[in-house]
C-alpha positions as CSV (number, residue, x, y, z in Angstrom):
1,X,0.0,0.0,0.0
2,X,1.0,3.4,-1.2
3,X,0.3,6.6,0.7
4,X,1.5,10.1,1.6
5,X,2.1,11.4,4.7
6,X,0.7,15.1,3.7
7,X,-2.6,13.6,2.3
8,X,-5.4,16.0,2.9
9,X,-7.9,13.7,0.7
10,X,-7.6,10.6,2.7
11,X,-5.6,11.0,6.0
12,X,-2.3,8.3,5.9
13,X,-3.8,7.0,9.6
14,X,-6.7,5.5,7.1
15,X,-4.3,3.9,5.8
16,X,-2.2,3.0,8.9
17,X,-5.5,1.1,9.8
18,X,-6.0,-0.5,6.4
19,X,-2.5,-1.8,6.8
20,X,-3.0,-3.3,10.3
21,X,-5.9,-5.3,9.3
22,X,-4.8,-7.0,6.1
23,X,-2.5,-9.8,7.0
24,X,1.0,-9.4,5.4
25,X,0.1,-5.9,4.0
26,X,3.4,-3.4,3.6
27,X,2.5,0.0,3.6
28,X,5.0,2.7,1.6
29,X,4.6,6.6,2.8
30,X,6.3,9.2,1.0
31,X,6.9,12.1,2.2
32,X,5.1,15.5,0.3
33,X,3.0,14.2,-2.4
34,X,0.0,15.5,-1.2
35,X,-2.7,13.2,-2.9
36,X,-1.3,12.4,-6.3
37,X,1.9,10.2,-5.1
38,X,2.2,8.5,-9.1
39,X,2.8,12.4,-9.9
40,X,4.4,14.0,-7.4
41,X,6.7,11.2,-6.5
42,X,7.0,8.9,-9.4
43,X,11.0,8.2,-9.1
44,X,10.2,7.4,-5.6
45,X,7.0,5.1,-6.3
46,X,8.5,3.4,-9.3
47,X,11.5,2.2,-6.9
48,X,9.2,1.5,-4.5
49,X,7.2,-0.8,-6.8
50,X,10.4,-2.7,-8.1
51,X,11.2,-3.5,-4.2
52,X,8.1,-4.9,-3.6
53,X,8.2,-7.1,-6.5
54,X,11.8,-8.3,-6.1
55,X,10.6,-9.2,-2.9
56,X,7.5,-11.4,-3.5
């Protein structure tokens, strides 16, 4: 799970919860991306996404 910490849309402690409640769920924050993390942070999500599939 992918979120940002800054999120004004859907507060990161949604997704704190989320995280907590799905069995083996990994949950990414970045730092200042507001609500559009794939924009604002896409260097930072696309290493993200290659971590979580080298390790799966």
């Amino acid at each position: 799970m992918v979120a940002a910490k800054d999120d004004l849309l859907v507060p990161n402690t949604r997704s704190l919860a989320l995280t907590e409640r799905l069995r083996e769920a990994k949950l990414a924050l970045a730092d200042h991306s507001v609500h559009a993390v794939n924009v604002t942070q896409a260097p930072w999500l696309d290493e993200t996404i290659l971590r979580f599939r080298q390790a799966v």
